[in-house]
C-alpha positions as CSV (number, residue, x, y, z in Angstrom):
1,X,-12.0,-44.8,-5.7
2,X,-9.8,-42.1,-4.0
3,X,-10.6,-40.5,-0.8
4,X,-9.4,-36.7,-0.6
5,X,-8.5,-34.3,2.2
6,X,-10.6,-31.0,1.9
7,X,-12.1,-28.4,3.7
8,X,-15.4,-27.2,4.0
9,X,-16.7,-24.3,5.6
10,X,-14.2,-24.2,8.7
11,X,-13.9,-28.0,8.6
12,X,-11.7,-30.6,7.6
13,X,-12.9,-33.9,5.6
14,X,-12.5,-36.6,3.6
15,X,-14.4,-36.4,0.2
16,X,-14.7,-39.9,-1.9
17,X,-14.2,-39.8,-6.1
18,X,-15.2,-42.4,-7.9
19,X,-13.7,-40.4,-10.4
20,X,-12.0,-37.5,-11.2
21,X,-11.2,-34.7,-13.7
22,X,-8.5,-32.1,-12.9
23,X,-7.7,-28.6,-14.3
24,X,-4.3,-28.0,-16.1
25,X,-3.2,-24.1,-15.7
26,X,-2.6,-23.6,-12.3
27,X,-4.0,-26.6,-11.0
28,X,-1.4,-29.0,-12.5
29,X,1.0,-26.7,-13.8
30,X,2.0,-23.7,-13.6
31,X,3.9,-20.8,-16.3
32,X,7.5,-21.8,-16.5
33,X,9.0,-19.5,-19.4
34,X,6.5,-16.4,-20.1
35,X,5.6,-14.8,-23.4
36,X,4.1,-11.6,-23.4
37,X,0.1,-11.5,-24.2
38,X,-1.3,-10.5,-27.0
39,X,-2.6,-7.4,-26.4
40,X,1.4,-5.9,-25.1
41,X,2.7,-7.4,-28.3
42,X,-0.1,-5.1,-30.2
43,X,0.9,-2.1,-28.0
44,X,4.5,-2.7,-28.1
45,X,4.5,-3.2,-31.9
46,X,2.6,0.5,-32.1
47,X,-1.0,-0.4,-32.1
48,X,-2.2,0.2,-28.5
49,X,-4.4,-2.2,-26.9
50,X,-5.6,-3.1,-23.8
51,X,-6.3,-6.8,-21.3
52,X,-10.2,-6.2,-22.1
53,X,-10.5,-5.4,-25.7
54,X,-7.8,-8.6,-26.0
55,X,-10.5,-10.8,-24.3
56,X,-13.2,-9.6,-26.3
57,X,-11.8,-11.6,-29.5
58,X,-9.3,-14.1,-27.5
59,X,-11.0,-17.3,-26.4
60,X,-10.6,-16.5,-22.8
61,X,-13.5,-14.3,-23.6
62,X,-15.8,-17.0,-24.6
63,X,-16.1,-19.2,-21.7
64,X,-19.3,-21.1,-21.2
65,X,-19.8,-21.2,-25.0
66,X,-19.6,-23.8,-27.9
67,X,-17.2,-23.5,-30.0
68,X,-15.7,-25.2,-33.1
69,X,-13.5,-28.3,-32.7
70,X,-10.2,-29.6,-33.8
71,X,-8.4,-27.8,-37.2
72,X,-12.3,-26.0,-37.0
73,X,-11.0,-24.2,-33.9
74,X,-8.0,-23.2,-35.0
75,X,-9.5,-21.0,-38.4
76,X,-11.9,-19.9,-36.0
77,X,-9.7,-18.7,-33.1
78,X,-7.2,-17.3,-36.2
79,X,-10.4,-15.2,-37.6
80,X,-11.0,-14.0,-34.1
81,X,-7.4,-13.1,-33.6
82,X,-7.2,-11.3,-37.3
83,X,-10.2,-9.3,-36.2
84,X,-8.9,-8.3,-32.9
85,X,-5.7,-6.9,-35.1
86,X,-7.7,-4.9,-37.3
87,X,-10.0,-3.7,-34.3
88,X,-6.6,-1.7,-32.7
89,X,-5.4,-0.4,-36.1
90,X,-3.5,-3.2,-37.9
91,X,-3.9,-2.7,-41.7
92,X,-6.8,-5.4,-43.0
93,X,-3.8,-6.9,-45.7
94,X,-1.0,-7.6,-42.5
95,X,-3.6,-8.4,-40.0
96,X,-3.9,-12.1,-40.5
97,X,0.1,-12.6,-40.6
98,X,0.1,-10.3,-37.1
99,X,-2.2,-12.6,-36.2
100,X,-0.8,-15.4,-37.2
101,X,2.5,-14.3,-35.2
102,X,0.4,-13.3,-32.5
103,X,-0.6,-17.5,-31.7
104,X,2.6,-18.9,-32.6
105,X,4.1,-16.7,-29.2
106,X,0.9,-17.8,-27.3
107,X,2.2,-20.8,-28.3
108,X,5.4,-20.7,-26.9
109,X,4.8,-20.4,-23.3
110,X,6.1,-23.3,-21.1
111,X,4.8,-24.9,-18.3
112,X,6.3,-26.7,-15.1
113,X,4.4,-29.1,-12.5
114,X,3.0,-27.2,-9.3
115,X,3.9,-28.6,-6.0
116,X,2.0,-32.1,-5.4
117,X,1.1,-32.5,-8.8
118,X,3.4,-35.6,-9.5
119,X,2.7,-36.9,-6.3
120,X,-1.2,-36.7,-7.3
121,X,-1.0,-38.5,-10.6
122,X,1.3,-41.3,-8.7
123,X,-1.6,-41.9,-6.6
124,X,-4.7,-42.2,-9.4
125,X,-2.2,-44.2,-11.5
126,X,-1.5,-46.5,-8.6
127,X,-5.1,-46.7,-7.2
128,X,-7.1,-47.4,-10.4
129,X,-9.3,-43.9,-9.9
130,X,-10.6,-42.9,-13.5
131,X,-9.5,-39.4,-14.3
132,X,-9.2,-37.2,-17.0
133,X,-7.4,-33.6,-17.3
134,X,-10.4,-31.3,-18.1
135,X,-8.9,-27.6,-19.6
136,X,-9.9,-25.0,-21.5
137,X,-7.2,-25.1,-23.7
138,X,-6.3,-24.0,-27.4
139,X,-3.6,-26.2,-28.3
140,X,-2.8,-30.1,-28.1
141,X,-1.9,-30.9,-24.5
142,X,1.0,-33.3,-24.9
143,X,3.7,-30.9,-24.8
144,X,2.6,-29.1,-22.1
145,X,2.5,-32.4,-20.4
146,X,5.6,-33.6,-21.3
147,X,7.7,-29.8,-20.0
148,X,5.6,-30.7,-17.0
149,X,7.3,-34.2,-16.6
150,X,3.6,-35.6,-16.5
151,X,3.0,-38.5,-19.2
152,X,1.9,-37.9,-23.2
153,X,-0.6,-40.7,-22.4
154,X,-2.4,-39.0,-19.6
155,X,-6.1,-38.9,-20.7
156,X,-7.2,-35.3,-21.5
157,X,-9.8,-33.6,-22.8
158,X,-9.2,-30.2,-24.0
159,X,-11.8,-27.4,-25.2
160,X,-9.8,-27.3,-28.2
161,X,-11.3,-31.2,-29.1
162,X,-14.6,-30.4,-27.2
163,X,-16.0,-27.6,-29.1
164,X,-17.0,-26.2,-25.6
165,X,-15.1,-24.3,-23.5
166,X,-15.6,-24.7,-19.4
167,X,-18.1,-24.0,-17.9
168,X,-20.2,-25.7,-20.8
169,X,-21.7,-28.9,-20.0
170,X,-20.4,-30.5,-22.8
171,X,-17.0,-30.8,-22.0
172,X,-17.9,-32.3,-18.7
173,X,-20.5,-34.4,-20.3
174,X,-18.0,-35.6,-22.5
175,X,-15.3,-36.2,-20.4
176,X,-17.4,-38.8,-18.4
177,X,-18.2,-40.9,-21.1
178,X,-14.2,-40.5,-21.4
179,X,-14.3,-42.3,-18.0
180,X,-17.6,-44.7,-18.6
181,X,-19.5,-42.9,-14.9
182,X,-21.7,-40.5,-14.3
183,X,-21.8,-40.8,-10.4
184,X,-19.2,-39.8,-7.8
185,X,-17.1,-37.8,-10.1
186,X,-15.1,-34.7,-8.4
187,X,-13.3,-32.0,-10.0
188,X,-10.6,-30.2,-9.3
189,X,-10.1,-27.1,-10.5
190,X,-8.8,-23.2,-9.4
191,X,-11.4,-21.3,-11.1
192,X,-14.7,-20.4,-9.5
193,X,-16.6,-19.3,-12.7
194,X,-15.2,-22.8,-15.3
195,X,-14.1,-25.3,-12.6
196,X,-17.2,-24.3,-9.7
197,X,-19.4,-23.6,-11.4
198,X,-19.3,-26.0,-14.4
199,X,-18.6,-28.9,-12.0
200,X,-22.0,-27.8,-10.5
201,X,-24.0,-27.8,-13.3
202,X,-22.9,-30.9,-14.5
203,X,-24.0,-32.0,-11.1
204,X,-20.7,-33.0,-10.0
205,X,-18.9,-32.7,-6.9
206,X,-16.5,-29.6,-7.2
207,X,-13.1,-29.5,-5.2
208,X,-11.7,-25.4,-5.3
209,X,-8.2,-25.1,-5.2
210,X,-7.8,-21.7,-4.0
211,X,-5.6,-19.8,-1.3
212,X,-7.9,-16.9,-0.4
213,X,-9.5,-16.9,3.1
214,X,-12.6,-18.8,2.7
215,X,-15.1,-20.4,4.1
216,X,-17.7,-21.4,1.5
217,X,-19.5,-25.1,1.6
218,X,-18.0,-25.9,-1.8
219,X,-15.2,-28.4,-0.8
220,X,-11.7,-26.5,-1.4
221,X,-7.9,-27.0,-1.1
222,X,-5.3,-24.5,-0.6
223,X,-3.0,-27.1,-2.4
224,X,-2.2,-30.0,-4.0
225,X,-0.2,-31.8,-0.9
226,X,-2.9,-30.9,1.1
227,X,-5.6,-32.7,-1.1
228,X,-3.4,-35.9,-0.3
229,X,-3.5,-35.5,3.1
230,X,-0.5,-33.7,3.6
């Protein structure tokens, strides 16, 4: 059990877990080293594309959906990426080597810890809480936690190994029986439409980390240090 410091509405309180699961990008971490997206490598290698027709093959585009899983994922997001080459103009013989070129720089982004984040783990480690890192994410996790200075060992769950990308019950259904409850779990996440929403459905208690000017009943946390109580 961990008590937290949120608000809600215009109100500070505490809010109990019995457990909890956490978003990774921009909840625990943060870009470090950037790449650039797909869709300006596309444009910048003379086949013009745009942010939206990138999300309409990228996986970002299929939130709230089942997916493959594991090595299953990976031909599936590569077939999604070959046809997103071909879509702006890449010839059908070079498009899954673009493709293919086109992951391996996803790839190479690197992450670094967000303010608190440290502190945070320190605190579930010490106190015995349950918790799992929940992400939609389309690689293994362990690197990204270790340029993060967080432990390989952390227990994660990532929509990669789900087959189900947040908001998708599954992955939240899943990543309870990861922590053996189904009462009292939180989550903590900066995304309205996977973390809010998802948490919701799964009939969990969501926790919004978010710095716009709100004052919605959903519990919420402008950061990490202030979750702590600080």
């Amino acid at each position: 059990m961990i008590d937290l410091t949120v608000k809600s509405g215009t109100a500070t309180s505490t809010l109990s877990a019995s457990a909890l699961t956490i978003d990774f990008y921009k909840t625990l971490a943060t870009v470090d080293l950037a790449q650039p997206k797909m869709f300006e490598s596309l444009t910048s290698w003379g086949y013009p594309c745009d942010e939206r027709t990138e999300l309409r093959f990228n996986s970002e585009g299929c939130n709230g959906e089942l997916t493959p899983a594991g090595p299953d994922y990976d031909t599936w997001r590569l077939d999604r990426i070959t046809r997103l080459c071909e879509t702006v103009g890449v010839p059908p013989a070079e498009a899954p080597g673009v493709a293919d070129t086109l992951i391996k720089i996803d790839q190479s982004w690197t992450v670094k810890p967000l303010d608190g984040a440290n502190e945070l783990l320190d605190v579930l480690l010490a106190s015995g809480t349950p918790f799992v890192i929940l992400t939609n994410w389309d690689y293994a996790l362990e690197p990204y936690l270790e340029q993060a200075g967080f432990p390989r060992t952390l227990a994660t769950l990532t929509s990669r190994q789900a087959g189900a990308r947040k908001p998708h019950t599954k992955i939240f259904t899943m990543a309870a029986a990861m922590m053996d409850t189904t009462t009292g779990i939180v989550h903590l996440g900066d995304r309205w439409d996977c973390d809010v929403e998802g948490a919701l459905a799964a009939g969990w208690t969501p926790c919004w980390l978010t710095t716009r000017d709100t004052t919605t009943d959903v519990p919420y946390v402008p950061d990490l240090p202030f979750l702590l109580g600080g």
